[in-house]
DRENRO-214588 format. One line per 5 residues: number of its first residue (from 0); for each residue x, y, z of N, C-alpha, C, O. Coordinates in steps of 0.02 Angstrom, whole numbers. Layout:
NUM> X,Y,Z,X,Y,Z,X,Y,Z,X,Y,Z  ...;
***
This chain:
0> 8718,3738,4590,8759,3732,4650,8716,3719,4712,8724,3670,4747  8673,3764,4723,8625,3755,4773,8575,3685,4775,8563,3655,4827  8548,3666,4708,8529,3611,4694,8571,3541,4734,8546,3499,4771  8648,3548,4708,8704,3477,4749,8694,3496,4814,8657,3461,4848  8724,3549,4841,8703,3552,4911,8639,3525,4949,8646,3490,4999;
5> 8589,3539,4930,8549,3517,4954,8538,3436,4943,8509,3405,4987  8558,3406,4893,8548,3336,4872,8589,3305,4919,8578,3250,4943  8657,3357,4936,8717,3308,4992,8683,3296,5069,8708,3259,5112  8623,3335,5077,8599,3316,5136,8547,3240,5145,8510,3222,5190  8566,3209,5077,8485,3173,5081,8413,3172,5099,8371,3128,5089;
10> 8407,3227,5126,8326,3253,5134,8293,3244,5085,8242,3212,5073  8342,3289,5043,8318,3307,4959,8345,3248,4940,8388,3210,4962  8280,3253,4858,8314,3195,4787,8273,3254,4735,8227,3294,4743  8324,3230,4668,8305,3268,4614,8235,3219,4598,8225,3158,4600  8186,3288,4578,8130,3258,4527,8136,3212,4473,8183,3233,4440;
15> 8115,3163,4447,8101,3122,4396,8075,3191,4348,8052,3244,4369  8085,3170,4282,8042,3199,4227,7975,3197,4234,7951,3252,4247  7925,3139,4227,7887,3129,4242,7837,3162,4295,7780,3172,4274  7857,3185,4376,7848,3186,4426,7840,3287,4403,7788,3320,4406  7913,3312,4382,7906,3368,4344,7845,3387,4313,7801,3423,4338;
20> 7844,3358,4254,7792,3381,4212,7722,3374,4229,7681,3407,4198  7698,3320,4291,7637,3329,4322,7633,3359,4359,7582,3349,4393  7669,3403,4377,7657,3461,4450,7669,3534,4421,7723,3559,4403  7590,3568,4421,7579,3645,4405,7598,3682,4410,7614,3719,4363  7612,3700,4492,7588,3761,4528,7666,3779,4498,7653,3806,4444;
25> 7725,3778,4502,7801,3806,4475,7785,3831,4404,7804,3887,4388  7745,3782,4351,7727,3795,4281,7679,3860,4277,7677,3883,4219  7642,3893,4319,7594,3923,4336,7633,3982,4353,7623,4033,4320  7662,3982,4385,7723,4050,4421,7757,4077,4374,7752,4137,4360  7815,4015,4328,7866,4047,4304,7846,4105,4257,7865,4161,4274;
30> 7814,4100,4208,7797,4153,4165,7772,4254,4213,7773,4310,4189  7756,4232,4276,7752,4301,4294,7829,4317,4332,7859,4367,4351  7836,4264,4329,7923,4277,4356,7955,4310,4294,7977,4368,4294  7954,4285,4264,7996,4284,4218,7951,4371,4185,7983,4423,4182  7892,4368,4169,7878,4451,4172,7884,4495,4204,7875,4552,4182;
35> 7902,4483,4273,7928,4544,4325,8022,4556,4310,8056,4606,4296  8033,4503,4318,8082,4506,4318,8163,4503,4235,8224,4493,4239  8139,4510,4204,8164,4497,4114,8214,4570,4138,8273,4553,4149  8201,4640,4147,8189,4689,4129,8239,4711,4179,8261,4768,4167  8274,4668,4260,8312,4691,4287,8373,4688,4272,8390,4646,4231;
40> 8417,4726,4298,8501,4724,4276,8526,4667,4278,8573,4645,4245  8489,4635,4324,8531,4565,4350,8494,4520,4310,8528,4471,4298  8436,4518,4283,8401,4471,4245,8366,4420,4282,8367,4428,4343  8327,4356,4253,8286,4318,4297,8340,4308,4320,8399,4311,4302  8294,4287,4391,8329,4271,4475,8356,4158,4457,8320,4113,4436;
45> 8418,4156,4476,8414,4083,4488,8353,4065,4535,8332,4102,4580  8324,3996,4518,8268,3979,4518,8286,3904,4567,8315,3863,4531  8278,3884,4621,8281,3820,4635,8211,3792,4670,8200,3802,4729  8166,3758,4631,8104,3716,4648,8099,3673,4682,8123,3624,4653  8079,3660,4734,8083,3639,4811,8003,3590,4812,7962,3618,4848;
50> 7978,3533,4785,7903,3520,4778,7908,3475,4861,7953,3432,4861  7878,3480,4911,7841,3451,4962,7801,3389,4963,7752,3395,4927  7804,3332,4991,7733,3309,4984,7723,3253,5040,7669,3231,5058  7795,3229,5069,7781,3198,5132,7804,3253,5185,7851,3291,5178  7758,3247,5241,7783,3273,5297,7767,3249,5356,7712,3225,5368;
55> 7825,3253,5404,7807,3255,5482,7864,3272,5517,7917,3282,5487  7860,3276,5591,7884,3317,5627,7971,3301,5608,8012,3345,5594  7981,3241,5612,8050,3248,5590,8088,3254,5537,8149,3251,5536  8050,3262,5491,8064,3271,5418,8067,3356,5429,8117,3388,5413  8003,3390,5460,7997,3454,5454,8058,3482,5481,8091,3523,5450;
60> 8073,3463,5534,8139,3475,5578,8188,3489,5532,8204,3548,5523  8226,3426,5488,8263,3424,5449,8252,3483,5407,8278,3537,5420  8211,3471,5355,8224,3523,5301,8213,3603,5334,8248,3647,5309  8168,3621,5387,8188,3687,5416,8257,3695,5442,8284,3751,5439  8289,3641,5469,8357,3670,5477,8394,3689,5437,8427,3741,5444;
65> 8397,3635,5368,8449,3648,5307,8418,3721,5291,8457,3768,5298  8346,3738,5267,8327,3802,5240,8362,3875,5273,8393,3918,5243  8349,3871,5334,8380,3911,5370,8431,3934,5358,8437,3985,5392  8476,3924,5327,8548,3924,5326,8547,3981,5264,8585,4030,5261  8487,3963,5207,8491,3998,5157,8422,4047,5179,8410,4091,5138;
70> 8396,4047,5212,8342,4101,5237,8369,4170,5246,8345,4219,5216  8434,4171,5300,8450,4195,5349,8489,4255,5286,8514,4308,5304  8488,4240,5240,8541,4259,5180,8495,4290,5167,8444,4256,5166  8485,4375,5148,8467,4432,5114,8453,4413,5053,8395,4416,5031  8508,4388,5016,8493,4389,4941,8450,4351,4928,8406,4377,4894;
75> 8440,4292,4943,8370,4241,4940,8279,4262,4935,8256,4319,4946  8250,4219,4920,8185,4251,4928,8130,4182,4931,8101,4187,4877  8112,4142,4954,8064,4090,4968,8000,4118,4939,7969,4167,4960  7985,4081,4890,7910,4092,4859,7865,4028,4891,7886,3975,4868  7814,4020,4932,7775,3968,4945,7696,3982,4902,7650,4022,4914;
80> 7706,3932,4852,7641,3920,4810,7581,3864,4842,7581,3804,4858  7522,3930,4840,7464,3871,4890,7401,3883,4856,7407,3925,4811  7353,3863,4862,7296,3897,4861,7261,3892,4929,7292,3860,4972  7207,3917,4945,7183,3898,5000,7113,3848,4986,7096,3816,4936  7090,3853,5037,7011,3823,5041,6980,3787,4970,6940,3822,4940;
85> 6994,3723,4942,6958,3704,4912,6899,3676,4943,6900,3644,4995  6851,3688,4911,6765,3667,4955,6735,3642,4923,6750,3657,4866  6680,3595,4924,6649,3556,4903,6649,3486,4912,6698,3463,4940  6599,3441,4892,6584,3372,4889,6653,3334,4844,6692,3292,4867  6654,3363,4777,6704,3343,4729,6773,3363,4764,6810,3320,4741;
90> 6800,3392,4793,6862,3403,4841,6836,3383,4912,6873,3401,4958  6771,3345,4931,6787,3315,4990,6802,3343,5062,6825,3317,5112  6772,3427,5041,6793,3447,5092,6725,3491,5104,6721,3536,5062  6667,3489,5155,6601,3535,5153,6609,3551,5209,6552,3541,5229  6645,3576,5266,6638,3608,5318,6613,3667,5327,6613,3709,5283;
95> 6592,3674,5378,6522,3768,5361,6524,3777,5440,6522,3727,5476  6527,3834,5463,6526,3865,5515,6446,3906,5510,6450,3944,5461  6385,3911,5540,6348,3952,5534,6338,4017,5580,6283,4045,5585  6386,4034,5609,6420,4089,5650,6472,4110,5637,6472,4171,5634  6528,4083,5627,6571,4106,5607,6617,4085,5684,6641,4125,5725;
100> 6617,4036,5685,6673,4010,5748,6677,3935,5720,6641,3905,5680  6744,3912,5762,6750,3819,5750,6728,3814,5806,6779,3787,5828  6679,3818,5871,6656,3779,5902,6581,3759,5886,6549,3729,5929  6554,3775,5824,6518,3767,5794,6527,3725,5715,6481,3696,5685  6587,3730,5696,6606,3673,5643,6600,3622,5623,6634,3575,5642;
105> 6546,3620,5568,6497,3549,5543,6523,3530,5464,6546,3562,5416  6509,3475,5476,6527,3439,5394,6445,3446,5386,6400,3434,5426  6446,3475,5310,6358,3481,5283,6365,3392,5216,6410,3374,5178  6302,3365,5232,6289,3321,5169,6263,3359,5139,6266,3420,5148  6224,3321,5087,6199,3345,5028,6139,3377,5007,6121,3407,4957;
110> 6108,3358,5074,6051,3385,5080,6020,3435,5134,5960,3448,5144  6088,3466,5173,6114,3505,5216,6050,3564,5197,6035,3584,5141  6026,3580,5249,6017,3659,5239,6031,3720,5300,6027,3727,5361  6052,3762,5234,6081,3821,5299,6038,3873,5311,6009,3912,5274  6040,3858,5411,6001,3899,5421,5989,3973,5406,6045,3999,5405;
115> 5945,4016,5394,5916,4058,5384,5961,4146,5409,5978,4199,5382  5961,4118,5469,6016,4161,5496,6092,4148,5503,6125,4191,5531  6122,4093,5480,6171,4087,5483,6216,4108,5414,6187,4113,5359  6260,4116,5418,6340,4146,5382,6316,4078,5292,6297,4020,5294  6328,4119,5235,6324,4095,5168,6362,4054,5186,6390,4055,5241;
120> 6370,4003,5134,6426,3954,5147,6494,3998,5124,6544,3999,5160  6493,4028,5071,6557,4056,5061,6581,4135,5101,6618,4180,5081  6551,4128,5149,6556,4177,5218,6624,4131,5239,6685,4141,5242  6574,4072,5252,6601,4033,5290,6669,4012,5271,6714,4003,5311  6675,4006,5207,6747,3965,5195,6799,4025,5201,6859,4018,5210;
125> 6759,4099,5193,6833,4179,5202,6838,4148,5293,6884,4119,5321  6781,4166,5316,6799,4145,5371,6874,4101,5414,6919,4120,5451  6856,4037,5385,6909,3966,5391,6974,3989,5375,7025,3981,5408  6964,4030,5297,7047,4060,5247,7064,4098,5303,7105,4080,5345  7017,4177,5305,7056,4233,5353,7082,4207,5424,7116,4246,5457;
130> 7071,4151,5448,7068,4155,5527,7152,4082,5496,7195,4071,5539  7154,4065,5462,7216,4022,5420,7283,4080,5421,7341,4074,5443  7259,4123,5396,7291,4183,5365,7331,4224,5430,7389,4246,5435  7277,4223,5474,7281,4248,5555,7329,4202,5592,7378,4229,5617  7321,4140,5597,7373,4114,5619,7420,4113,5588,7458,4157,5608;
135> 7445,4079,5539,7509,4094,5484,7571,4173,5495,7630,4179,5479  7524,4222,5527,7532,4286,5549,7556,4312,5608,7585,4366,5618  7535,4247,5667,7577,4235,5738,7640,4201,5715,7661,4175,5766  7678,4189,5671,7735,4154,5672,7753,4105,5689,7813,4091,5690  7691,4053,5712,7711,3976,5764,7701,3935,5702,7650,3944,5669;
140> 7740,3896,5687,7726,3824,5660,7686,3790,5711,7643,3756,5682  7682,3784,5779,7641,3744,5813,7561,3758,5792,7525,3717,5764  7542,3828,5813,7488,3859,5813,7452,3822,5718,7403,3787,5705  7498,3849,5679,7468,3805,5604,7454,3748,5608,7394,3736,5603  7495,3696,5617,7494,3632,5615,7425,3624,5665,7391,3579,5641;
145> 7394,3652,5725,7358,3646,5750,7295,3667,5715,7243,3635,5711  7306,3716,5696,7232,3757,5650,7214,3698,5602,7154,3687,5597  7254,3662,5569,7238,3622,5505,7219,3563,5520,7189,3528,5479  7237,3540,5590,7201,3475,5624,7133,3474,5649,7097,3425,5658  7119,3545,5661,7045,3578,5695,7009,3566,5639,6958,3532,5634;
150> 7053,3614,5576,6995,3613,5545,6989,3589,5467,6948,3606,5425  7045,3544,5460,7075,3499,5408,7060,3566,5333,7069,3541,5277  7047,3616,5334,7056,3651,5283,7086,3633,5235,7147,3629,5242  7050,3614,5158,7123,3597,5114,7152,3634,5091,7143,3641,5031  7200,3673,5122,7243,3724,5068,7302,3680,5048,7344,3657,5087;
155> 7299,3673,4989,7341,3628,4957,7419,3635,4992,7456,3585,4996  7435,3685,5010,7525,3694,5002,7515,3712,5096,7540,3764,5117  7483,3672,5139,7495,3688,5208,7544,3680,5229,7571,3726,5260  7592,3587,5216,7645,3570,5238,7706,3616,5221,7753,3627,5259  7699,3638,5162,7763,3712,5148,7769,3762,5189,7819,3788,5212;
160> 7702,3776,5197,7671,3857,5235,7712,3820,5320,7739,3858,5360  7709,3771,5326,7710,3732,5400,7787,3733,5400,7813,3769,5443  7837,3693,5352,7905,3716,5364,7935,3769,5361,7988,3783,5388  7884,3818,5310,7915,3905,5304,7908,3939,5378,7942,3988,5395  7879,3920,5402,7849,3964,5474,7911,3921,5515,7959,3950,5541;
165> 7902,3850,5516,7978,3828,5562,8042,3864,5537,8080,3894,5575  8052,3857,5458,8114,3894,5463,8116,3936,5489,8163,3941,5528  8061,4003,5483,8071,4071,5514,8111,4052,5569,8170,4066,5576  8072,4018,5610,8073,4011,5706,8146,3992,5707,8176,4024,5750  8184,3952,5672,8240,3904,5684,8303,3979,5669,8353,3993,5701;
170> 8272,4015,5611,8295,4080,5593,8309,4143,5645,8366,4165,5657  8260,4164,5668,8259,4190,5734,8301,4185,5780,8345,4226,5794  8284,4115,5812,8328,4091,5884,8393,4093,5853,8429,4136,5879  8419,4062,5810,8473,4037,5784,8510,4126,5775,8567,4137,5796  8481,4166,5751,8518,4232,5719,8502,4279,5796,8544,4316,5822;
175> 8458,4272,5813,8440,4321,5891,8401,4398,5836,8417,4457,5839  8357,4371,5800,8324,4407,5773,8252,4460,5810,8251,4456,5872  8208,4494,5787,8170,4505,5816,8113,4483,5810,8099,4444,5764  8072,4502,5851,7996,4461,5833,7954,4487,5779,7919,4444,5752  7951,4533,5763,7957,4532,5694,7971,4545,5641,7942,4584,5603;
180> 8034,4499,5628,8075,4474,5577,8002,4417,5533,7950,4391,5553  8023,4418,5497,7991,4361,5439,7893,4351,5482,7871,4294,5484  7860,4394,5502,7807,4389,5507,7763,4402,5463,7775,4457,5439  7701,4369,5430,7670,4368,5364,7639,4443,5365,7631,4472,5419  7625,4470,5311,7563,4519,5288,7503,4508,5252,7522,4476,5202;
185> 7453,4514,5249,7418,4483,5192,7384,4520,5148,7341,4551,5179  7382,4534,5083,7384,4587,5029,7316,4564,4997,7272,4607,4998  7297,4496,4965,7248,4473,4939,7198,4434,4968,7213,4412,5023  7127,4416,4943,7099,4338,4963,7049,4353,4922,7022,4409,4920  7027,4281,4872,6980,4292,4833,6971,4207,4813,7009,4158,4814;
190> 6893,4221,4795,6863,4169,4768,6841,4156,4713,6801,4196,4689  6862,4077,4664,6849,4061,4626,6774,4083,4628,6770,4131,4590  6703,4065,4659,6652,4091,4646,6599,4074,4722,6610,4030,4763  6556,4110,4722,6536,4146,4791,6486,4053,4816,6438,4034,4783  6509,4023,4864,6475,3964,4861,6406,3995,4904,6411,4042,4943;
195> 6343,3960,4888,6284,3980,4921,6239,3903,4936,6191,3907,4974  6250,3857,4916,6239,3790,4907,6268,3728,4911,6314,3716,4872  6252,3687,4948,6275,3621,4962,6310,3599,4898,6371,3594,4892  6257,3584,4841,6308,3576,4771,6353,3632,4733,6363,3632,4673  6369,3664,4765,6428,3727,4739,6487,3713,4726,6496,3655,4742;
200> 6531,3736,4705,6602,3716,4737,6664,3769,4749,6639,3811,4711  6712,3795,4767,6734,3846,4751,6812,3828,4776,6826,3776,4806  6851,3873,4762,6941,3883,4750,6955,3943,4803,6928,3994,4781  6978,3950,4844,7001,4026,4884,7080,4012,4849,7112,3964,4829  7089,4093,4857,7164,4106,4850,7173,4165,4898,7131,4209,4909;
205> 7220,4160,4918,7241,4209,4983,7342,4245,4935,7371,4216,4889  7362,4302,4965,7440,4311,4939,7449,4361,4981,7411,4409,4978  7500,4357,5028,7544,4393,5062,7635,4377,5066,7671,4358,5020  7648,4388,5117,7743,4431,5103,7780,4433,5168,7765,4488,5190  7803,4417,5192,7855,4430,5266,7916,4468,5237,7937,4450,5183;
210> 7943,4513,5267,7988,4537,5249,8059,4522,5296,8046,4527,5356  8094,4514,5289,8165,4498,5330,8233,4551,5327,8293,4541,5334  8197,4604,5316,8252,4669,5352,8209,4720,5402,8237,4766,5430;
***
């Protein structure tokens, strides 16, 4: 049901098969879903998969408004699947702070070396995640969308993280909620493996929760 609704807005289109079966991160989830949840009265939760992949401001507009509508609803629950900080040459992404600020934020080549006193490289990338994590945490979709232009971070699932934070806002004004209503927490952050070297490479994962009562 929720699926037609959303298709009647044209924002949305159903997935191809194809398009399905090459996209993880839902294939990756369901099974702990489905282990938390087997065991309640009510049984697994209806499930509607929402995949992202163009965005901009008026697109974002759009689908935060339609979301909203089902945000604002208790029974609901928005899961946004991301990872953070992929790093490295092979992901194209070597940015290194050797202090630990972006007014110091350098792309390293390959033959980069870090100075002596400055922050490991994988200092550097908690760094980039926590201070991601920190904004995501002020509640602005502006403030994100800005952080990720500074500092092009690839966390794969930003544009989601970017309409979840608009819905909040659209949520808010729209209900006369409080400030904080739907503001993040952050519970986890960890790394695929500790980068110390130009040829390294590494995976961050970050997991937190807003709550909306």
């Amino acid at each position: 049901q929720v699926v037609e609704e959303l298709v009647k807005n044209k924002v949305f289109k159903k997935m191809s098969m194809d398009v399905d079966e090459d996209e993880h991160s839902f294939e990756m989830h369901s099974p702990y879903i489905y282990k938390l949840t087997q065991h309640l009265p009510q049984g697994v939760p209806s499930i509607v998969p929402i995949m992202i992949s163009h965005s901009d401001e008026e697109f974002n507009a759009k689908v935060s408004s339609i979301l909203a509508e089902y945000l604002k609803d208790e029974s609901n629950t928005f899961v946004i699947s991301s990872d953070f900080c992929h790093w490295g040459s092979r992901f194209g992404y070597t940015s290194y702070t050797p202090s630990g600020s972006l007014d110091d934020l350098k792309d390293l080549s390959s033959n980069s070396k870090i100075p002596s006193s400055g922050l490991s490289i994988y200092k550097s990338i908690e760094y980039l995640d926590k201070l991601a994590t920190k904004i995501a945490s002020t509640g602005s979709s502006k403030n994100w969308k800005n952080y990720i232009k500074a500092t092009e971070n690839t966390i794969c699932g930003q544009k989601p993280i970017s309409i979840l934070l608009e819905t909040i806002e659209r949520t808010k004004e729209n209900e006369n909620l409080g400030e904080d209503w739907g503001k993040f927490k952050w519970i986890g952050y960890s790394q695929s493996s500790q980068v110390t070297s130009v040829r390294d490479s590494s995976v961050s994962y970050a997991s937190g929760y807003a709550t909306t009562s």
